[in-house]
SEBA-612206 format. One record per residue (C-alpha): x, y, z; residue number from 1. Coordinates in steps of 0.25 Angstrom, whole numbers, always signed. Each point is the difference from the previous one (the first is absolute). Example, Ala and Ser with C-alpha at 12.3 -4.5 7.8 and 13.67 -1.06 7.14 Angstrom:
<atoms>
+49|-18|+31|1
+6|+14|-2|2
</atoms>
This chain:
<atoms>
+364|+344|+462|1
+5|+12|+8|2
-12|+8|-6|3
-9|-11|+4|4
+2|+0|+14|5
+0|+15|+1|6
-15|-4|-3|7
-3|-11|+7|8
+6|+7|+12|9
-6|+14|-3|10
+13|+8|+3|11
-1|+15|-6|12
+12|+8|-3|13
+0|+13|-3|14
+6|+8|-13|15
+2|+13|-7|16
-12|+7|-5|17
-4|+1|-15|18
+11|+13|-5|19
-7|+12|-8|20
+7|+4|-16|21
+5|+15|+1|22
-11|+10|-5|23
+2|+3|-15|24
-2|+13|-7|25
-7|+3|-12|26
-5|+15|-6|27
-9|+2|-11|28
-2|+15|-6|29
+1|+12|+5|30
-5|+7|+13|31
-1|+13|-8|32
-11|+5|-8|33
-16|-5|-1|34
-2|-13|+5|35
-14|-10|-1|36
-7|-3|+11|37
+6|-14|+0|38
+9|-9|-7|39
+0|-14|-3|40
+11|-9|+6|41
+0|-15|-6|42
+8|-10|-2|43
+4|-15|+2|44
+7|-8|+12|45
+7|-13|-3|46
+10|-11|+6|47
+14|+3|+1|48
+4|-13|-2|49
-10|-6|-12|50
-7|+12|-3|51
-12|-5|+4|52
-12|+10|+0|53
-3|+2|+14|54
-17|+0|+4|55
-3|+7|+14|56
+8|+10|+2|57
-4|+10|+7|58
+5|+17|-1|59
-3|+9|+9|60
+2|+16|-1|61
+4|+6|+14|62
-10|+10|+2|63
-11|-8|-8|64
-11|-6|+5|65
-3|-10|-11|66
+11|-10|-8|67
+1|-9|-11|68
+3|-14|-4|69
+7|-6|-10|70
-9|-9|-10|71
+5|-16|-5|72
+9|+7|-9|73
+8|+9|+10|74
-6|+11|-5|75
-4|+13|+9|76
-7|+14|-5|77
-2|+11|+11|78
-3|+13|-3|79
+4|+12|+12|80
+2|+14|+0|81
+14|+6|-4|82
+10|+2|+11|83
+10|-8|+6|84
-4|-13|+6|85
+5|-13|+7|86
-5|-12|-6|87
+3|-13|+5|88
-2|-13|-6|89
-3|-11|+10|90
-4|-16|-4|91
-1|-13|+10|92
+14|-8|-4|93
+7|+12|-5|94
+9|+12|+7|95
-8|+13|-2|96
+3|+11|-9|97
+3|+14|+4|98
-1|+10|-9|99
+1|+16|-1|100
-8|+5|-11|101
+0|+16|-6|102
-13|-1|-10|103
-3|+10|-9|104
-5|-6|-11|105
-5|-14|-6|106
+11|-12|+6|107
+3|-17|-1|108
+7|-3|+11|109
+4|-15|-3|110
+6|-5|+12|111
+8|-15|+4|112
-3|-7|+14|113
+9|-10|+7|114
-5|-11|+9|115
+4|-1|+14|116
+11|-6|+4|117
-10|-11|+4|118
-7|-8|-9|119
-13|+0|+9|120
-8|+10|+4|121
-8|-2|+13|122
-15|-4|-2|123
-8|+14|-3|124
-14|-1|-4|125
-3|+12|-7|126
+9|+2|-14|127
-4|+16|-1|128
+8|+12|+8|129
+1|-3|+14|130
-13|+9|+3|131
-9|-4|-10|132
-9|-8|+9|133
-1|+14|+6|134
-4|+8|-11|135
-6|-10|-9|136
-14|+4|+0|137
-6|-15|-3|138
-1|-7|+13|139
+3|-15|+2|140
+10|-2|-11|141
+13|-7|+1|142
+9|-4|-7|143
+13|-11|-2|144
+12|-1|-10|145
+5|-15|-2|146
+13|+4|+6|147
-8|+3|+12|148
-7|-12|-1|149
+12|-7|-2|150
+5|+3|+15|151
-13|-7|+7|152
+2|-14|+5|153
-7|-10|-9|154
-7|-14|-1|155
+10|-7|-9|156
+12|+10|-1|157
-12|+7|-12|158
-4|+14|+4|159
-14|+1|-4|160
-7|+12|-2|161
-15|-5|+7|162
+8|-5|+12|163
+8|+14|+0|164
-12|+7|+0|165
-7|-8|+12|166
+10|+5|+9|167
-6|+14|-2|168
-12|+5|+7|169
-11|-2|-6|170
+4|-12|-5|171
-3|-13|+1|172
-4|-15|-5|173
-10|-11|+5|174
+13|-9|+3|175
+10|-7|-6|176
-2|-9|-12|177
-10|+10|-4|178
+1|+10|-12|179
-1|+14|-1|180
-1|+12|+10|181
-11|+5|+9|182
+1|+17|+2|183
-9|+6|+12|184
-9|-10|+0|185
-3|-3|-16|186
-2|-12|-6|187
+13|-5|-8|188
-7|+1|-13|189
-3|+13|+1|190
+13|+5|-2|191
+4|+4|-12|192
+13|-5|-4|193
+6|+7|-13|194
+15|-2|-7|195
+3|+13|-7|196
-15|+3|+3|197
-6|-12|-9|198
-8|-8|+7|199
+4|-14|+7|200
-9|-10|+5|201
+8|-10|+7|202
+15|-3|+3|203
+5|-8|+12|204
+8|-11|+0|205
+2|-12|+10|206
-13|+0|+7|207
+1|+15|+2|208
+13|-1|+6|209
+5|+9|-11|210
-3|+9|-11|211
+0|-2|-15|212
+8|+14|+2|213
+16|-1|-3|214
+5|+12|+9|215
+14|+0|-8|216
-9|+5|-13|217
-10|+11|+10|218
+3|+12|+3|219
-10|+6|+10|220
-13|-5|+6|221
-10|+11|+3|222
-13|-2|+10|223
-11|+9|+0|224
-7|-7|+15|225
-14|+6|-2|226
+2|+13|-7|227
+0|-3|-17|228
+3|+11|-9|229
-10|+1|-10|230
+8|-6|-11|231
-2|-13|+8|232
-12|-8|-1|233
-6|-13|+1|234
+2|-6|+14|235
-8|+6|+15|236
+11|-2|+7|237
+15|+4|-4|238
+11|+2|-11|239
+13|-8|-2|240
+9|+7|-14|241
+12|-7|-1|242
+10|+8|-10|243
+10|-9|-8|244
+13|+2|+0|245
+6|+7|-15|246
+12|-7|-4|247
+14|+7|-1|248
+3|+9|-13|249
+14|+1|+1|250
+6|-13|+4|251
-4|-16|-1|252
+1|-6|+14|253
-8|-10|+6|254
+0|-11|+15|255
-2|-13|+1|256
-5|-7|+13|257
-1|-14|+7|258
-8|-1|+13|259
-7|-9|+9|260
-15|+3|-7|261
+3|+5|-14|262
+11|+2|-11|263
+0|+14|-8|264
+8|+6|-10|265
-3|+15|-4|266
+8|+7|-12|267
-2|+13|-6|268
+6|+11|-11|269
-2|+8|-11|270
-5|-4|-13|271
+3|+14|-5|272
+8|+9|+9|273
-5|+10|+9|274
-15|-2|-9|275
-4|-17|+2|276
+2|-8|+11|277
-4|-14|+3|278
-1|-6|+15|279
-4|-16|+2|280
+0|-6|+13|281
-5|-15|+4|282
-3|-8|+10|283
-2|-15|+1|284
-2|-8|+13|285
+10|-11|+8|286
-8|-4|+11|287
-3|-14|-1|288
+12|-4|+6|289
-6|+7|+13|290
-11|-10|-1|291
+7|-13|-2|292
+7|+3|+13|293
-14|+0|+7|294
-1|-13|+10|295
-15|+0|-5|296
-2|-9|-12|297
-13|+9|-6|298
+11|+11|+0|299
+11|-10|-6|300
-9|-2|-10|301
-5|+15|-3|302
+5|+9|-11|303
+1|+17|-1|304
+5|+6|-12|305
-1|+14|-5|306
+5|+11|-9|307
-2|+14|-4|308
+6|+7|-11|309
+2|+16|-4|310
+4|+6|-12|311
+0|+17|-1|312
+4|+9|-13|313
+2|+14|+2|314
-1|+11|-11|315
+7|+14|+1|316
-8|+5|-13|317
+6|+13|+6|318
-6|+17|+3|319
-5|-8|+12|320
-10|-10|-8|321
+4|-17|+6|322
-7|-12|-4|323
+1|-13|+8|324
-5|-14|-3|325
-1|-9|+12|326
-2|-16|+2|327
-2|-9|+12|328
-3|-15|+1|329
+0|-8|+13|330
-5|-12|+5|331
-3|-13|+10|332
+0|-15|-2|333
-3|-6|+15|334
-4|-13|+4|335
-2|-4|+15|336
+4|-16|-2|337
-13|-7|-7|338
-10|+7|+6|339
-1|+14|-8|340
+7|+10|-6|341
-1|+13|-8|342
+6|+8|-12|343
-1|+14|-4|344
+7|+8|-11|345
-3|+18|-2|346
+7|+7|-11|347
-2|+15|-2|348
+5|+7|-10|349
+0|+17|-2|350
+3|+11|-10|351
+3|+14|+7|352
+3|+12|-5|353
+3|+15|+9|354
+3|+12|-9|355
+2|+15|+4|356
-8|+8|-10|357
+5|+15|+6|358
+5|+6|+11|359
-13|-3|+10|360
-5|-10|-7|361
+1|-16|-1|362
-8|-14|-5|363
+2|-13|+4|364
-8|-12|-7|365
-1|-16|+2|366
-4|-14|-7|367
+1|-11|+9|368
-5|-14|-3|369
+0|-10|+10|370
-4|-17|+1|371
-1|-6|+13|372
-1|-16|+2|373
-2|-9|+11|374
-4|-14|+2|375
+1|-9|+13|376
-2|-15|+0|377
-1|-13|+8|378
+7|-13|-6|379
-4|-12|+6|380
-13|-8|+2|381
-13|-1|-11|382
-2|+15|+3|383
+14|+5|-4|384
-3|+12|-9|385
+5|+14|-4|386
-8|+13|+2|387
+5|+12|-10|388
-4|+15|+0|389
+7|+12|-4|390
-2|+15|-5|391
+4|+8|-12|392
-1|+16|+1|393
+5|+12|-8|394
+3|+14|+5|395
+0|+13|-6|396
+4|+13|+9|397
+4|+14|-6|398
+2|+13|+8|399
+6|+14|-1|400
+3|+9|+10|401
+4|+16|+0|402
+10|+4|+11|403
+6|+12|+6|404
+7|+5|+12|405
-13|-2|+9|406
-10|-8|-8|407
-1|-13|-7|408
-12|-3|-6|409
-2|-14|-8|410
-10|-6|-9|411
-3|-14|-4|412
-7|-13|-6|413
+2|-14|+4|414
-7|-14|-5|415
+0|-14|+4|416
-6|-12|-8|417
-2|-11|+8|418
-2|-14|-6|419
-2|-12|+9|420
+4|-14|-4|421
-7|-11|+2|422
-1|-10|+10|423
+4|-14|-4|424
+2|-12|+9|425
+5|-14|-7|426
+6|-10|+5|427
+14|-1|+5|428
+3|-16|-5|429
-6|-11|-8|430
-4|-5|+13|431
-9|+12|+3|432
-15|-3|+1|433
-2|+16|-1|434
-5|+6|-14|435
+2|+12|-8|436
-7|+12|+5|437
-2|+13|-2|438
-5|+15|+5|439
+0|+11|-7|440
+5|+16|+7|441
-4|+13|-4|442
+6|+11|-8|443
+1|+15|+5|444
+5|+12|-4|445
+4|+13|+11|446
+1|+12|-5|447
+6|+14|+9|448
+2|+16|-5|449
+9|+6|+13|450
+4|+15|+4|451
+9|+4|+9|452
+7|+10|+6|453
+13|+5|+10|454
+0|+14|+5|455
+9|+8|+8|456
-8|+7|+8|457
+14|+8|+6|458
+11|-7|+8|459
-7|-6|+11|460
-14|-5|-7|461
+0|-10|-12|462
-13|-7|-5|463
-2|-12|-10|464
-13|-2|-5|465
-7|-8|-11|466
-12|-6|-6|467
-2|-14|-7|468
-12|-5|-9|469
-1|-15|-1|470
-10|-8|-7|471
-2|-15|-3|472
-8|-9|-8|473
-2|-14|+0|474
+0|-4|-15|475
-6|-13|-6|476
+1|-11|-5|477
-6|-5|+14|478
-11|-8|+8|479
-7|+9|+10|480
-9|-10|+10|481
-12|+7|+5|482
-4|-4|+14|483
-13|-2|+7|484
-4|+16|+6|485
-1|+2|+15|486
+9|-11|+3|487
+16|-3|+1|488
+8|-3|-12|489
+4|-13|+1|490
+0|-11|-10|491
-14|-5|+7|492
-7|+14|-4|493
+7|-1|-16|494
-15|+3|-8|495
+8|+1|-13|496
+10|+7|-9|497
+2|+8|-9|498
+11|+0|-12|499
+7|+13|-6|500
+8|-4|-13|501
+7|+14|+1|502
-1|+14|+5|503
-1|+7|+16|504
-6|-10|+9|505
+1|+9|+11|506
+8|+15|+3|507
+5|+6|+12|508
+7|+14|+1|509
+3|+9|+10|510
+8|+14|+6|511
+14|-1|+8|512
+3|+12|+6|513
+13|+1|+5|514
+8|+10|+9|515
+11|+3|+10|516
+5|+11|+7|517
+13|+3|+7|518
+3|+13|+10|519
+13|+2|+6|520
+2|+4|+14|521
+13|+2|-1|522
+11|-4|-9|523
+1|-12|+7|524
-13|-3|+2|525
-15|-3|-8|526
-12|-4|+2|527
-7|-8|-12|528
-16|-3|-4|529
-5|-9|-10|530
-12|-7|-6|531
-2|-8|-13|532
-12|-8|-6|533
+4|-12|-7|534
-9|-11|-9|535
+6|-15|-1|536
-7|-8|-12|537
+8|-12|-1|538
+4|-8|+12|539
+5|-13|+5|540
-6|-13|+4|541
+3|-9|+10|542
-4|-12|+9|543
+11|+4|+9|544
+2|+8|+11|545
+13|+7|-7|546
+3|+3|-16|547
+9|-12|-8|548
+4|+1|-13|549
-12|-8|-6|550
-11|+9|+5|551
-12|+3|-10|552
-1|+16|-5|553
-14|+2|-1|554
-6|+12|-8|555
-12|+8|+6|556
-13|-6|-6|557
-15|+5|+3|558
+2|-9|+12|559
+14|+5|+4|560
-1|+15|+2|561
+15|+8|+0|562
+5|+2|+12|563
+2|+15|+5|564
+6|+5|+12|565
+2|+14|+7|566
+16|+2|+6|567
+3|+10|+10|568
+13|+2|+5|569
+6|+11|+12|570
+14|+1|+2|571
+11|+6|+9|572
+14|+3|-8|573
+14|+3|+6|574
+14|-1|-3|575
+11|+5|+10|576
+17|+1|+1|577
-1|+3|-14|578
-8|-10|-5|579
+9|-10|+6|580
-13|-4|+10|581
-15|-2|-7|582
-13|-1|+9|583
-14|-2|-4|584
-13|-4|+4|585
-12|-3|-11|586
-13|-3|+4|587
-10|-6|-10|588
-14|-4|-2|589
-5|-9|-13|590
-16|-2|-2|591
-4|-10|-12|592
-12|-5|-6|593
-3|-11|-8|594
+13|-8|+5|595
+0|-14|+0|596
+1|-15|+9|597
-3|-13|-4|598
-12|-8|+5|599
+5|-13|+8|600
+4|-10|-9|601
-1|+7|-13|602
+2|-5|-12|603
+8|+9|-10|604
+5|-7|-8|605
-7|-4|-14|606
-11|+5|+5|607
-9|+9|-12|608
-6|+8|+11|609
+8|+4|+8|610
-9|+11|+9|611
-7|-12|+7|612
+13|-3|+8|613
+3|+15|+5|614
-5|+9|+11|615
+0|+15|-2|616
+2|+12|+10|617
+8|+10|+7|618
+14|+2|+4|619
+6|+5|+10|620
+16|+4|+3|621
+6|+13|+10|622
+12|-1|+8|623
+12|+9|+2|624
+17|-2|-5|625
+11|+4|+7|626
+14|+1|-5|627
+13|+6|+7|628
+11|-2|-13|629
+16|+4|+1|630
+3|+3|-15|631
+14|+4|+4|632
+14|-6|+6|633
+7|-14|+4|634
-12|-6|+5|635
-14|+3|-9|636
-13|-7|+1|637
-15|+4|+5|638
-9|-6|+12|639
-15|-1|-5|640
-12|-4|+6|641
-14|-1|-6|642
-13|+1|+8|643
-11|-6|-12|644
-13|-5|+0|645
-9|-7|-11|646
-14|-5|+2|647
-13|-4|-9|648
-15|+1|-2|649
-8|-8|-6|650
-14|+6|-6|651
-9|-9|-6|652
-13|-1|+7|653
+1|-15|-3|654
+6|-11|+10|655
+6|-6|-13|656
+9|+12|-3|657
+4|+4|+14|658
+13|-2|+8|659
+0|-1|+14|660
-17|+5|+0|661
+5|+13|-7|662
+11|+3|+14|663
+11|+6|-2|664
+12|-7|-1|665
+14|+0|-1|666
+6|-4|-14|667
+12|-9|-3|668
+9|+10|-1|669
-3|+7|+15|670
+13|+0|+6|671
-2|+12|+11|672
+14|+2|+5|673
+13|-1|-11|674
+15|+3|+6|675
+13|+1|-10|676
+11|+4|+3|677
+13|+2|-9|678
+13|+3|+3|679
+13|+1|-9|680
+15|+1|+3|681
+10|+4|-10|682
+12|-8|+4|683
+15|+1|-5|684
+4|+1|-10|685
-10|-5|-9|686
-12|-5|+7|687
-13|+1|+3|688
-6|-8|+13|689
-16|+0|-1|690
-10|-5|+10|691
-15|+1|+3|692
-10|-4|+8|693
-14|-4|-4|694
-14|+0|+10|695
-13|-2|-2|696
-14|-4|+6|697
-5|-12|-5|698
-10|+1|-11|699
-16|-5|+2|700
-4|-14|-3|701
-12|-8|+4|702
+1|-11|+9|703
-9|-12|+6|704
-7|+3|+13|705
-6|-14|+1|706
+0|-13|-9|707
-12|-10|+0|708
+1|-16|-1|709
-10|-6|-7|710
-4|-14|-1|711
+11|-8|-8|712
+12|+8|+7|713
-1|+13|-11|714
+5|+12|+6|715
-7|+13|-3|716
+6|+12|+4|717
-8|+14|+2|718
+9|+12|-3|719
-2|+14|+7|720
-4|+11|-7|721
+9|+5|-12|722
+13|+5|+5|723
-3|+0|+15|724
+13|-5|+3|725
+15|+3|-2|726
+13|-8|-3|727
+11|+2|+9|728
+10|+13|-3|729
+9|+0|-9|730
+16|+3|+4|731
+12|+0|-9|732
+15|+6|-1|733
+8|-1|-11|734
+16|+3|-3|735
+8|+2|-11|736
+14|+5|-1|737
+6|+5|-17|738
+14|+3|-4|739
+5|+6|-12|740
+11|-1|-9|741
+3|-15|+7|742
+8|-4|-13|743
-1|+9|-11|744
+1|+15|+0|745
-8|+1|-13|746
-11|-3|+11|747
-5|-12|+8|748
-9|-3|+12|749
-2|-10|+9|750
-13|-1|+10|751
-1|-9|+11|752
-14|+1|+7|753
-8|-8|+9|754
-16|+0|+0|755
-8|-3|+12|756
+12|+1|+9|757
-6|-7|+13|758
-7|-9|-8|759
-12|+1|+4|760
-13|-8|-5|761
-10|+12|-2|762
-10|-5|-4|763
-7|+1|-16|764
-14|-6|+5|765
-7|-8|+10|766
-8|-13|-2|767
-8|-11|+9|768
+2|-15|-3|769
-4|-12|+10|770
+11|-1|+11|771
+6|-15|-3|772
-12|-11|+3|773
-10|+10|+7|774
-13|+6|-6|775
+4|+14|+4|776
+7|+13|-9|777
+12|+6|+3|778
+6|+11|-6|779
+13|+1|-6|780
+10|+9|-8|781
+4|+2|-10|782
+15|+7|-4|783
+5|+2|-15|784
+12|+5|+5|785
+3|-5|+14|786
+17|-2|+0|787
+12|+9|-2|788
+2|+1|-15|789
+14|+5|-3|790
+5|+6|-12|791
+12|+3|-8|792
-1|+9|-14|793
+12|+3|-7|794
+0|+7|-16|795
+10|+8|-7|796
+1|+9|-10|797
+8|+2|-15|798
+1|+11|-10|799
-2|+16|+3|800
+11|+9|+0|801
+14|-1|+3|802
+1|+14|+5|803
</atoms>
């Protein structure tokens, strides 16, 4: 309890700073005699304590302009010139190495780190060297680990990797109860979301409140805002790869966890020794008594579970060759009292394997298979009934890449097969009126060829450029309607059709040229240029202004063209004290063709052709992202603010296809001005006090400007042009306070946190009903979330070493 008033309060205290090891000494050969121009220095860093292989650590040569990470198997290979040299060994949580190295001839350094003397590191976003958002040549790339995700306060005590990355700039969602992330301006489906680089379709949980993503089983998420290597493809806007976390190889050791939204259990070990681990970690929801303590009897009555599941195998086949077979199910079961519900479930299974052939080079190939199911519902009444859809996709990628000291050139293939399922509505009960029906969806097939290259064009100039081929057809068997020439498509136009039993249908390809360039003003300082063209043939539909779970994925037709858009990006990059303090300023600009809206009161759903309920035209996002960032000391955290803008044009020259008369307009996602702000304090002696602070402007809808009473007393409103107005501004500030070790000193941890701290009603949207007995339209609004939500998460952990 004392801990606890130590946040409630905010009181700080001050500690000793994070010690350093003594610098350690290693020789290897003799000065004497002809040496080779340089010498290879490898080797691998683990745990002290669990011999845990250690990802992310970054080593530096004094005197060297470039450095070196560790891979997911601790593993480090850097080749440098003979001599003596100081090398030092530096990782988040961990007290860095220092060591003295005399190298005249080939070395394996293998090295042990210790964690600090407190469990919890400060809140940090990027996971490579402290000056690598300086010197990497790619802008608008970040990067969080789960530990740093860990350190962020939560909704429900459950860190969550799309609400971490929200409070980035650049970041950003329609609002809550919605899924997904918007990135400068893009459209949440055009993200491309990967695990281990296989493709993912859907995974939130609990309304969008929380992702299908266990952080206790992920080891780092990395964002590409805009600027996609070439070895991504398939979405206009960004790229999410989230790397899972390899189980242990030496020891089996595992958590368990009880808290207010979820329990979890994660173990781990070795099914062979230092060659085979396994890692399982599980999830599965215990909200519901939240609900019953609702005073409103809809909410009572309502119902949310959920689950999610991941199994990893990792194979050491060893001389550098692994293989790793990957599986992840969740799902949702909701049910808003009896007047609708939903359910979803998303399985994705992968196969990947990474070998070192030689010395420069390296392959890497993946099978992936994924099934994605939803369904939603309403349960009472004659028209009670139950709409299913889904999608089944394979996916093939291969690649190989030649490396040196100053170039790395990579090759590659990648497929996807994309089969849609059928619609199918039936009815919910025996009391149902409603009868079986069905609507068939298309199959598609993307195929890409990538190259791409990173040079070192000296110390001060790195460049990474690519190219990316993408093609797609449309294959049978299908119906393709032909519609009246010179005149809209709509069902009214509909002249015929024509049936394909199999083959292409319809193709679409294209070029993707990629490129960035970083200069360095100094050591300190860089300048960074980028621009990327990226194709998007598969995209989400929905009636709503935000994503959910039960969205439709729509393949590109000869009525849907794919979607291209043109990214440019400009940034300002600095680091300062040591890389203790980070500045930067990103500017961006996003044009896009072919992007999509929705006509009013579309109807998408068993619909066979589903053109006639869409509007095409251009899209339209800029705006600029400021981040100062302290990476170092007692108190970490970063203030961002995002300046972004997002608009769209309709094009058709008829009134039927237009939005807005073809005016520009801002799209649902507009919100000009985002603020966060996160700060965290390491407390003693073994805790970590986070909090955050979240602004936003309120995000367009479209409101009545007049109603009309006709005779017989019906109300009928007239709305204003499509997202004329905006809901009010949203405002939120969130604590958590974490202790370790509480009980146990094999390791525990328990997180007090408290969400929406002023509780403050901000609101989700805004709707007009009559106001009591009068004939006039009021608006009203509408908050998912609008009380404090405290939070208590406690878990354990078992097994490991005893050392």
């Amino acid at each position: 309890m004392k801990s606890l008033a130590l946040l409630l309060l905010g009181l700080i205290i001050s500690f000793e700073g994070w010690a350093q090891t003594d610098s350690l000494s290693f020789s290897f050969g003799k000065k004497e005699g002809v040496h080779a121009k340089t010498y290879v220095l490898t080797g691998k860093i683990t745990m002290k304590e669990g011999g845990q292989a250690l990802q992310g650590v970054g080593i530096h040569v004094d005197g060297l302009f470039t450095g070196v990470s560790t891979d997911r198997f601790g593993t480090y290979y850097l080749q440098i010139e003979p001599g003596e040299h100081r090398v030092v060994f530096r990782h988040l949580s961990n007290v860095p190495v220092f060591t003295k190295i005399l190298l005249y001839d080939n070395a394996v350094v293998n090295l042990e780190m210790v964690e600090k003397s407190y469990e919890l590191e400060g809140v940090v976003v990027l996971s490579e060297e402290p000056d690598r958002n300086v010197r990497n040549p790619i802008t608008g790339i970040t990067k969080l680990t789960a530990q740093e995700l860990k350190a962020i306060p939560a909704f429900l005590g459950e860190a969550d990797i799309f609400k971490g990355l929200q409070l980035l700039p650049g970041v950003s969602s329609v609002g809550e109860g919605t899924s997904g992330i918007n990135v400068r301006g893009a459209k949440a489906d055009q993200n491309l979301l990967l695990m281990n680089e296989a493709l993912v379709l859907s995974s939130n949980h609990a309304l969008g409140f929380l992702s299908g993503f266990n952080a206790d089983v992920t080891e780092t998420f990395t964002l590409y805002k805009g600027n996609l290597p070439s070895t991504f493809g398939g979405r206009a806007g960004s790229a999410l790869n989230i790397q899972m976390r390899p189980g242990n190889k030496e020891n089996w050791q595992g958590q368990v966890g009880l808290g207010t939204s979820n329990g979890k259990i994660l173990i781990e070990g070795p099914l062979m020794k230092d060659k085979v681990s396994v890692i399982f970690g599980g999830r599965l929801s215990n909200v519901n008594w939240l609900l019953n303590q609702a005073r409103d009897l809809d909410i009572q009555n309502s119902r949310l579970n959920f689950y999610d599941g991941y199994v990893g195998l990792n194979w050491d086949l060893g001389n550098g060759h692994s293989l790793e077979a990957n599986t992840l199910v969740t799902g949702d079961d909701f049910q808003f009292s009896d007047q609708f519900g939903y359910d979803w479930a998303n399985r994705i299974s992968s196969l990947r394997y990474k070998g070192i052939v030689s010395e420069n080079i390296s392959v890497a190939g993946l099978l992936a298979d994924g099934n994605f199911d939803n369904a939603f519902f309403d349960p009472e009444g004659v028209d009670a009934a139950r709409v299913e859809n889904g999608m089944r996709y394979q996916q093939g990628k291969f690649s190989a890449t030649w490396a040196n000291e100053d170039l790395a050139l990579t090759v590659g293939l990648e497929g996807v097969y994309y089969k849609g399922k059928p619609e199918r509505m039936s009815p919910f009960n025996e009391e149902s009126a409603v009868q079986n029906q069905q609507a068939g969806k298309e199959k598609g097939v993307e195929l890409s060829g990538f190259l791409s290259f990173e040079y070192e064009l000296g110390k001060n100039t790195g460049l990474v450029a690519g190219l990316r081929y993408s093609t797609y057809s449309q294959l049978g068997p299908d119906t393709v309607y032909l519609y009246n020439e010179n005149a809209p498509i709509s069902e009214a136009e509909i002249r015929g059709e024509t049936v394909f039993p199999s083959g292409k249908i319809k193709s679409y390809s294209g070029l993707e040229p990629r490129f960035s360039l970083r200069q360095n003003l100094n050591p300190t300082l860089s300048v960074k240029l980028s621009y990327a063209r990226l194709f998007q043939y598969i995209q989400s539909v929905s009636n709503t202004f935000g994503p959910t779970p039960i969205d439709l994925w729509q393949l590109s037709t000869s009525y849907i063209p794919p979607q291209r858009s043109d990214n440019f990006s400009l940034g300002i990059f600095k680091n300062s004290k040591d890389n203790k303090w980070e500045y930067s300023i990103d500017a961006f600009y996003r044009m896009s063709q072919n992007q999509v809206e929705y006509r009013d009161f579309a109807q998408i759903f068993l619909n066979p052709h589903m053109e006639t309920e869409l509007v095409f035209g251009d899209g339209q996002a800029y705006g600029v992202e400021f981040l100062i960032k302290k990476n170092l000391g007692l108190v970490t955290g970063w203030l961002a603010y995002t300046y972004s803008r997002s608009f769209f044009t309709s094009q058709s020259e008829y009134e039927e296809e237009q939005i807005n008369d073809n005016e520009k307009f801002p799209s649902n996602y507009d919100k000009p001005h985002e603020v966060n702000f996160i700060l965290s304090r390491k407390m003693y002696p073994r805790g970590l006090f986070n909090f955050s602070v979240n602004y936003s402007t309120g995000r367009p809808v479209s409101a009545v400007n007049a109603s009309y009473i006709l005779n017989g007393g019906l109300v009928v409103p007239d709305y204003s042009v499509r997202n004329k107005y905006r809901i009010p501004d949203y405002f939120r500030v969130d604590v958590s306070y974490t202790v370790e070790k509480v009980f146990s000193k094999k390791g525990d941890s328990l997180n007090f946190g408290i969400y929406n701290l002023f509780g403050r009603k901000n609101a989700y949207s805004v709707f007009w009903k009559k106001d009591g007995d009068s004939q006039q339209l009021r608006p009203y609004r509408l908050a998912i979330l609008g009380s404090i939500f405290p939070s208590i998460t406690y878990s354990i952990q078992f097994g490991g070493s005893d050392e």
